[in-house]
N, C-alpha and C positions, 0 to 999 in steps of 0.2 A: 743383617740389616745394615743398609747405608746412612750413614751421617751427611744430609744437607743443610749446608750452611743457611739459615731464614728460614728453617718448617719448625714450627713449636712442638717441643717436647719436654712434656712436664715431669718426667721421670718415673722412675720407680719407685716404691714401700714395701717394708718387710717389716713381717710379724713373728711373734712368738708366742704358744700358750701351749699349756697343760689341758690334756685331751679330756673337754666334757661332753658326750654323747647328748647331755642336753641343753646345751648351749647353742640355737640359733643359728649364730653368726657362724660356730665353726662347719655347722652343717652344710649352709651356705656357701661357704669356701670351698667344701668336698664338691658338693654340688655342679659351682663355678666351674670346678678342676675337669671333670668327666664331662661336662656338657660343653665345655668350651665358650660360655657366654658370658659373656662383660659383666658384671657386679657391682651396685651402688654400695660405698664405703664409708662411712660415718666415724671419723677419730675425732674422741674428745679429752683435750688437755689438762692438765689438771688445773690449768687458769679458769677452766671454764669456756675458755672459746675450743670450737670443733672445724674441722675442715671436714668436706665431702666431696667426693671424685667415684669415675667410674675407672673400673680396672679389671685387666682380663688376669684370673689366676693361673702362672703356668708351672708352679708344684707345691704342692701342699705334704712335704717331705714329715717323716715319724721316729720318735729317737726314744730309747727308752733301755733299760738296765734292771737288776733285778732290785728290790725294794726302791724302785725310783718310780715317779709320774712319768706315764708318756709324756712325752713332748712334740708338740707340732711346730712346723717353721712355714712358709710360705713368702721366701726372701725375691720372689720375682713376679709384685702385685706391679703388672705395667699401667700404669695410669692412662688414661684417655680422654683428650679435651683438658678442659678446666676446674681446677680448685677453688672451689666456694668456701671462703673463709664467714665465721662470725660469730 
């Protein structure tokens, strides 16, 4: 990817969690991963205010040891467009 000076780019997000088979969100992510298609993201702060962006997932990597919780990462959520804060 090139870097042009005056095109907006809102960055990237990375996540981390402890692998729940029925947790939604992470399903969604695998989902994102294999299908290739953009994902609406909802982070909510512990102020209570939330941001929401769309972002294409490009790994949703697995870490785990013996008496430990899987672990997921997903450190390359590229954001796309605009962040709605409130």
């Amino acid at each position: 990817m090139e870097f042009i000076l005056g095109l907006f780019d809102p960055g990237a997000f990375a996540i981390e969690v402890d692998q729940d088979n029925s947790d939604a969100g992470q399903m969604d992510l695998m989902t994102a991963l294999v299908t290739g298609l953009a994902k609406s993201f909802k982070l909510q702060l512990t102020n209570g205010n939330t941001a929401t962006f769309i972002a294409d997932v490009k790994k949703f990597n697995s870490q785990g040891a013996v008496d430990q919780a899987i672990r997921h990462s997903a450190p390359d959520l590229l954001i796309s467009g605009s962040i709605n804060w409130a």
